[in-house]
N, C-alpha and C positions, 0 to 999 in steps of 0.2 A: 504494500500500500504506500504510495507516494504523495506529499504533500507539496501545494503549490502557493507561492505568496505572490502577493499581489499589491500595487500601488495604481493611484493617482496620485495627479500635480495638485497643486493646491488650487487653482485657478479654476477646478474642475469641482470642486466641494462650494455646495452654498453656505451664504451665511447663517443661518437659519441651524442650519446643521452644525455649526459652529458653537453659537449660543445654546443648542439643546446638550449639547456635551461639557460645556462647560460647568462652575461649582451650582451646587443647588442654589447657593446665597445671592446668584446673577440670573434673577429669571424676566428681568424688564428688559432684557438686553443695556442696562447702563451699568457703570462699576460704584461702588459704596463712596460717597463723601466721608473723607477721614473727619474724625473730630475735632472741633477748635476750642480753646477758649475753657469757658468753664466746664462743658460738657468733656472735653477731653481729659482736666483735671480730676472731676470725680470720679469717672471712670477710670484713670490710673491711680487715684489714691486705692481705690477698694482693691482692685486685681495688687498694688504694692501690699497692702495689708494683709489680704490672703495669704500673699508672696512668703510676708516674713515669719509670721506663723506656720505656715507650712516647712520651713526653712528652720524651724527650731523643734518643729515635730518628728523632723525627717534625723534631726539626733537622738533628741529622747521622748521617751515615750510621752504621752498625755496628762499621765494621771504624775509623775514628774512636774512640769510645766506648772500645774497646776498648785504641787506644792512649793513653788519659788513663792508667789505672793503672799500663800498661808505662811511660812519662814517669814518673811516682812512683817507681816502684822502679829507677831508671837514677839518679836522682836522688838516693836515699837510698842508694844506693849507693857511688857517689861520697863523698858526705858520712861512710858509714859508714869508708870508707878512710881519708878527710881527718882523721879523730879523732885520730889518731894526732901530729898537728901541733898539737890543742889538750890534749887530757887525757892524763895518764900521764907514765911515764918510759922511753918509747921510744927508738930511736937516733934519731927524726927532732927530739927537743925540745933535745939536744946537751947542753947547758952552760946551758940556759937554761928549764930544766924547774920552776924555784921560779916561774916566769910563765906558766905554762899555767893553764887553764880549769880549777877542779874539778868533781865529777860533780855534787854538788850541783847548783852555778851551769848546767852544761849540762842538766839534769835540768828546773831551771827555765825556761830557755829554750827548752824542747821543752814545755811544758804549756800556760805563759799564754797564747803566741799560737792556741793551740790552744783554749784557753777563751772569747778574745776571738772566736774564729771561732765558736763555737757559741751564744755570746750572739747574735751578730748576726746567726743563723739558727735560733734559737726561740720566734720572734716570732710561735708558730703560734696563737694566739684573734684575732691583728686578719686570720689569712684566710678566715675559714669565711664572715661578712659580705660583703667584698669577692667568693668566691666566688658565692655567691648573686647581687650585683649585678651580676654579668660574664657569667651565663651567657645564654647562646644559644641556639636553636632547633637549631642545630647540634651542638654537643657541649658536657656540663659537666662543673666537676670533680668527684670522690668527696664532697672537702669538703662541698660546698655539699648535698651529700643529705640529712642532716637538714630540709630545708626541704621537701625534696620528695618523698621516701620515708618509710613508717613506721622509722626508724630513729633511735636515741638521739644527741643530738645530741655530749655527753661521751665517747660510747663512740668517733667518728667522729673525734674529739680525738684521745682519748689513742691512736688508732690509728694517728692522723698522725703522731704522737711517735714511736712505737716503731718506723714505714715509717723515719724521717729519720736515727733513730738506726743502726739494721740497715743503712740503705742506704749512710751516710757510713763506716760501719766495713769495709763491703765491699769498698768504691767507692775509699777515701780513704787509712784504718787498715791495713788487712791488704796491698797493694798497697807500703808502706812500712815493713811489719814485712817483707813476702817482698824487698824491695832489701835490710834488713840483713841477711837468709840468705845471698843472695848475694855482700854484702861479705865476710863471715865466709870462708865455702866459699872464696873467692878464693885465700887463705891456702893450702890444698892443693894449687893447681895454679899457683901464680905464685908472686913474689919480693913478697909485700903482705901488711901489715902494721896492724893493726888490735888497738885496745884492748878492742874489747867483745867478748862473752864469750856462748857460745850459749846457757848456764844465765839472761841476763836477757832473753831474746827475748817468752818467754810472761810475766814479767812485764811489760815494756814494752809488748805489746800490750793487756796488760789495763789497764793504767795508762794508758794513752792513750783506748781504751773507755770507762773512767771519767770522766775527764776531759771529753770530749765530751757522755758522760749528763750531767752535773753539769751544765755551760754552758746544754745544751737545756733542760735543767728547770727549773732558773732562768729564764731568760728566758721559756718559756712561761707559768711562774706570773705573772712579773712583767705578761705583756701579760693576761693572765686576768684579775690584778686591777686595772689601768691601766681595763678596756672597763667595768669595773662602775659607771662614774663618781661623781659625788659628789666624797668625800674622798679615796675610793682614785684616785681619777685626779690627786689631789695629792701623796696620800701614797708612794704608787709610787716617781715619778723619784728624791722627796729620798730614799728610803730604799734605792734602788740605788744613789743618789749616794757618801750617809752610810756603809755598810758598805763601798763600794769604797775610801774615805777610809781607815774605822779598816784595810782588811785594809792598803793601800798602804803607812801607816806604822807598821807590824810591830805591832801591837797585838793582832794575829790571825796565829796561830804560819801558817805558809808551810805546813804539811802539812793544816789545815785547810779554809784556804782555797785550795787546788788537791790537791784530795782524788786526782789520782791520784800524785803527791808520795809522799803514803801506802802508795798500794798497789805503789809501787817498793819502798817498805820491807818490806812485809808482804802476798804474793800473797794471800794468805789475805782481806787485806778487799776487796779486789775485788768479789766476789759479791755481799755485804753491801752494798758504797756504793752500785753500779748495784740494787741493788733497792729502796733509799734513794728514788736518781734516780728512779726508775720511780714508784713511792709519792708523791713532790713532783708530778711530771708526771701520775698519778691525779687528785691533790688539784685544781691548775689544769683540768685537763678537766671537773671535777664545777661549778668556780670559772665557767667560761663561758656567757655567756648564752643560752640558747637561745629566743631573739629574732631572728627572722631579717625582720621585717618593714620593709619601706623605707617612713621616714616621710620627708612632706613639710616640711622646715623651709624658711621665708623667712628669706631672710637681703637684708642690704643692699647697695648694691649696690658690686661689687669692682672689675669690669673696669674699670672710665673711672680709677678715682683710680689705679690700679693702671699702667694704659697710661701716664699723666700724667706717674708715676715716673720712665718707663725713656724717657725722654727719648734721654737718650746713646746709647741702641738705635738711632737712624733713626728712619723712619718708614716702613720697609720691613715685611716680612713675621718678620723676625726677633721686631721687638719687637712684634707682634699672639700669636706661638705663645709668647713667654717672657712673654707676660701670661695667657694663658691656663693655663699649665702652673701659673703660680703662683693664679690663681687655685681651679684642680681642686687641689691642693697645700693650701689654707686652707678650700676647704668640703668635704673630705674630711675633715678633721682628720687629714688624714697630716701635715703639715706642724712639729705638734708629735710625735710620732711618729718621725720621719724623724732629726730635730735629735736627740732624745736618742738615738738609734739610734748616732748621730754621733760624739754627745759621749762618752758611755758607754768606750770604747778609749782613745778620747783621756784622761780623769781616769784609766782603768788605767793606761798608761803612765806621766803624770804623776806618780802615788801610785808606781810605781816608783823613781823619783830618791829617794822616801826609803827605799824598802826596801832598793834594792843601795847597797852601799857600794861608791864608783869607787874606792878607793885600792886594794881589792883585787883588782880586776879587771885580767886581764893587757893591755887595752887600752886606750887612752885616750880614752874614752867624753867626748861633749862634748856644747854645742849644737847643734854642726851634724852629730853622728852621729845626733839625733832628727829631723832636720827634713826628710830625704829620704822616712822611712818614711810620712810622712802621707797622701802621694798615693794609697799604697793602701786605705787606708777610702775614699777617693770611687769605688772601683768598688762596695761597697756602696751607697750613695748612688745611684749613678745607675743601680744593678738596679732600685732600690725606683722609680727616677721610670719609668722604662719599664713598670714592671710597675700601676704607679698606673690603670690607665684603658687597655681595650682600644683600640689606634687604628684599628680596620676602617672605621668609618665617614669618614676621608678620604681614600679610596680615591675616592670621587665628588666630592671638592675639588682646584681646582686646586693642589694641591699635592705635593709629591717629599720621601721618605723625609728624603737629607739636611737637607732643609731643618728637619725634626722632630729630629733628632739634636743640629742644632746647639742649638737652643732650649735642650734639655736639657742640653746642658752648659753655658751660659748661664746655665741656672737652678740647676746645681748649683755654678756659683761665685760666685755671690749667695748661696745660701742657709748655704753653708759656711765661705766665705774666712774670715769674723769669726771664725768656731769656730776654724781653724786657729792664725789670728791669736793672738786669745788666748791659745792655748796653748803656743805659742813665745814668749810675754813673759810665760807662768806658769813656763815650764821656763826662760828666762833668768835669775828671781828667782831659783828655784831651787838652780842653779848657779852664779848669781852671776857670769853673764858678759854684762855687759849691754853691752859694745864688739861684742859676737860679733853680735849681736841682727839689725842692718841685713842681714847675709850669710847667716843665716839664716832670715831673710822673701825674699829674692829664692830662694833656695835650695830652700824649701817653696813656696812661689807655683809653682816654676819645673814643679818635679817633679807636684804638685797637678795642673796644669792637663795636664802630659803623660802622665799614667798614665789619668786620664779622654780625654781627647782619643785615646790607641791603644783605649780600650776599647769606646770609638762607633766606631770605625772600624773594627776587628777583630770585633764582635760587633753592632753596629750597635743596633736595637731589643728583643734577644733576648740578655743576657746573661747571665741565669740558665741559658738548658741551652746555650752555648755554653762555658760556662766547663767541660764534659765531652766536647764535641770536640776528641782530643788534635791536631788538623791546627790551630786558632786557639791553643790553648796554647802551643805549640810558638813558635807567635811573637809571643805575648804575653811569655812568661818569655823570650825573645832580647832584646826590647824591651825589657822592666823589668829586668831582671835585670843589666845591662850597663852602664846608666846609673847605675842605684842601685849597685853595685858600689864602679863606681868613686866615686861621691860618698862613699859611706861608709869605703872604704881612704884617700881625700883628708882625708876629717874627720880621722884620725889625725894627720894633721900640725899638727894645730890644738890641740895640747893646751896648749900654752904661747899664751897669749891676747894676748902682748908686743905683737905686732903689731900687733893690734888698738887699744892702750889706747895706743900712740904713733899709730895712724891717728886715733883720736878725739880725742887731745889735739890733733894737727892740725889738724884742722877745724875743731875749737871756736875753737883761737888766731886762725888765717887763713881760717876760710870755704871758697869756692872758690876763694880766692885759695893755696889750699896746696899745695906743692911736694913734693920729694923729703924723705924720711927718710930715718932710718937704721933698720935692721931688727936688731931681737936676733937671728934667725934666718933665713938664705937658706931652709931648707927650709920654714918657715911660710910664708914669702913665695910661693913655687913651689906651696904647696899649694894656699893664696889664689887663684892665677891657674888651678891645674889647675880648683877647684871653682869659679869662675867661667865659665870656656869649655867645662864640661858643662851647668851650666844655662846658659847662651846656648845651646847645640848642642840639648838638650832643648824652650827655649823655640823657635826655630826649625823644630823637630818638629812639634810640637803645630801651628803655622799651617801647615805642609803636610799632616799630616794630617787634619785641618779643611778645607781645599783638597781632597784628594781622595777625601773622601765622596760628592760629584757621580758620579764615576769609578767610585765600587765600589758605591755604593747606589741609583744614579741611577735605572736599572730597577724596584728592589724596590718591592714592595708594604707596604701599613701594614700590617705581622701582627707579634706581640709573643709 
């Protein structure tokens, strides 16, 4: 039996026949108007929303997910009972209620870390690019659509803005306004006692709202005009630099610069600032290139001088993946990117020593109460290096997950330590405790490399949607939460620096050749030793946890 094929020209097929074979969705014979305007915004906000949900399901399971914001509100609840020990004149402050926290000062310490968080996640114009670069025959992101769909490339932006914003206030905000309802309600059915008051719940959530819009929209702008390069990719850094300076030392009223400050005062501006927000985060979307073309640049060559470097690596596989990572790191230009990502919390903080004044603060705020917190900006840090470059394709190299894990924290304590560094002999000047200085470089090194080191190990190559599986959270904040604890309850004993300035006069006199002193204080002394055999016990962590990446990653596959 033989089979025979057969053609016509085209010119020989009607139209008609044309249009009946074409999609179902073309049956008037015309093609679909793409969407404009507001209609195309709503429509990519929801299909985003779906997006990032599904994107955080496709790690962990459901009923996970679900317990991230019940952890938030067990948490803030707790916290909202504990108030009671810092603010007011309750029966728990005793006799010693002229040294408790004011609302002010606790009002501040619920905002900035909260603005510092939303800088360092609206960094949304350097991913519409990387989107496009990353996609796959298999599935892409929403972002990356303007490249590939008739759709605005700004509209796709500011959509992203508004998904991140709505999503962190649902996900994050409201989950920590419902723990203070529950502190509150406590009060009717137990013996619990709390200072805040149910009339500032809706202002607090809206103040917190704000505060978030503010952070994202900033930052968005600022990468918006960073990607424009030229001058603006000069002018950028110093000019985020420069205002974090003037706001740090009060030159820039504190309600201003953390605008929801304000709207604690005044519910009323709420509405007003976040449609502010909204309007900056417009401006930056319109601000973004809509250049999605990948050009060929030559550049010279990096690997060999770069291999050359890392000598002290071996000459194992470590130091071939921590040349590589740094090389994708300098021809991506994340690498400038990444640093100021870095630095940026670090000068906030910093510009803080001049803003509070420690004499009035009911605690003894020192060097070594700053230098625990460090560690946690390198989980930022090593989101961005994992997220740098899809790793699927060494699934067909002799190589194992952990092995790629480790590299990257390798590279994230090359590319950081100095940042940290310096900023503990900024904050030493400071404060003016330059005996503290040695105790607190072991003390930030210690914490630095163990907050990164549980983060590759608990979240492995995938830290951005694990950090919403409450099963990993759960023992991540056991793991940080315990250590840093207690290092910072120990810095309290260090507020009198005696100890210190007769250890350094020691050394200086005798070298290693120095003996016993005498201590102005047993309890500085004991503090000394507790905050040293937590970070030894921490430093110790971190090499077992690095040890047992083999153990929990050993199987995985390279997927990010």
């Amino acid at each position: 039996m033989s089979a025979t094929i057969t053609s016509r020209d085209w010119q020989e097929v009607e139209s008609s026949q044309i249009y009946a074979s074409s999609s179902a969705n073309i049956q008037t014979g015309s093609l679909l108007t793409p969407l404009t305007g507001w209609a195309a915004f709503w429509a990519t906000f929801r299909v985003m929303f779906v997006e990032e949900y599904r994107e955080n399901l496709d790690f962990a399971q459901k009923r996970r997910i679900v317990l991230f914001p019940l952890l938030l509100s067990l948490v803030t609840m707790i916290a909202t009972i504990g108030l009671q020990f810092l603010v007011g004149e309750g029966a728990a402050q005793g006799q010693n209620a002229e040294q408790n926290f004011t609302w002010d000062q606790l009002r501040l310490f619920l905002h900035l870390p909260l603005l510092m968080f939303s800088l360092g996640m609206g960094s949304f114009a350097f991913l519409g690019r990387e989107r496009v670069l990353s996609r796959t025959g298999a599935k892409n992101y929403l972002l990356a659509s303007p490249a590939l769909q008739p759709l605005n490339n700004s509209v796709a932006h500011f959509a992203y803005y508004t998904k991140d914003l709505v999503y962190y206030v649902t996900l994050i905000l409201s989950p920590v306004i419902f723990g203070m309802c529950v502190g509150i309600g406590l009060e009717y059915i137990g013996d619990v006692k709390t200072p805040l008051e149910w009339g500032s719940i809706p202002s607090t959530w809206l103040a917190m709202s704000t505060t978030l819009a503010q952070g994202l929209a900033m930052s968005f702008l600022a990468s918006a005009l960073w990607l424009r390069g030229g001058m603006w990719s000069k002018i950028t850094p110093l000019g985020v630099i420069g205002l974090g300076v003037i706001a740090g030392m009060g030159y820039i009223p504190s309600n201003f610069a953390l605008w929801g400050l304000s709207v604690q005062k005044s519910i009323f501006l709420g509405p007003l600032l976040i449609a502010i927000a909204l309007f900056i985060a417009w401006i930056a979307s319109q601000l973004v290139l809509d250049d999605f073309e990948v050009k060929v640049v030559n550049r010279q060559e990096l690997f060999l001088p770069i291999y050359a470097k890392l000598g002290f690596l071996g000459n194992g596989t470590t130091r071939l993946l921590v040349s590589k990572e740094l090389v994708d790191l300098i021809r991506s230009g994340s690498l400038k990117k990444m640093t100021v990502s870095y630095s940026i919390p670090l000068i906030v903080l910093l510009m803080m020593a001049w803003l509070v004044d420690f004499a009035e603060v009911p605690i003894p705020i020192n060097l070594l109460s700053y230098a625990p917190f460090l560690g946690f900006f390198g989980f930022n840090f090593y989101s961005w290096l994992t997220a740098l470059d899809t790793p699927d394709h060494m699934n067909g190299l002799p190589l194992g997950v952990p092995q790629l894990i480790r590299a990257k924290v390798v590279v994230y304590f090359l590319v950081t330590s100095w940042i940290s560094i310096l900023f503990v002999v900024l904050m030493a000047w400071r404060l003016d405790e330059w005996p503290v200085l040695p105790a607190a470089l072991i003390v930030m090194l210690a914490n630095s490399v163990y907050i990164v080191s549980l983060t590759a190990f608990l979240m492995g190559l995938r830290p951005n949607k694990a950090i919403f599986d409450g099963k990993i959270m759960v023992w991540f904040w056991i793991g940080t939460v315990i250590p840093l604890l207690a290092l910072f309850l120990l810095s309290f004993t260090q507020g009198d620096v005696s100890f210190y300035q007769n250890w350094y006069a020691q050394v200086s006199q005798q070298g290693l050749q120095a003996t016993a002193t005498d201590f102005a204080s047993e309890r500085t002394e004991m503090g000394f030793r507790g905050i040293m055999i937590v970070s030894g016990f921490i430093t110790l962590g971190s090499i077992l946890l690095l040890k047992l990446l083999d153990k929990k990653w050993g199987r995985a596959v390279f997927n990010n």
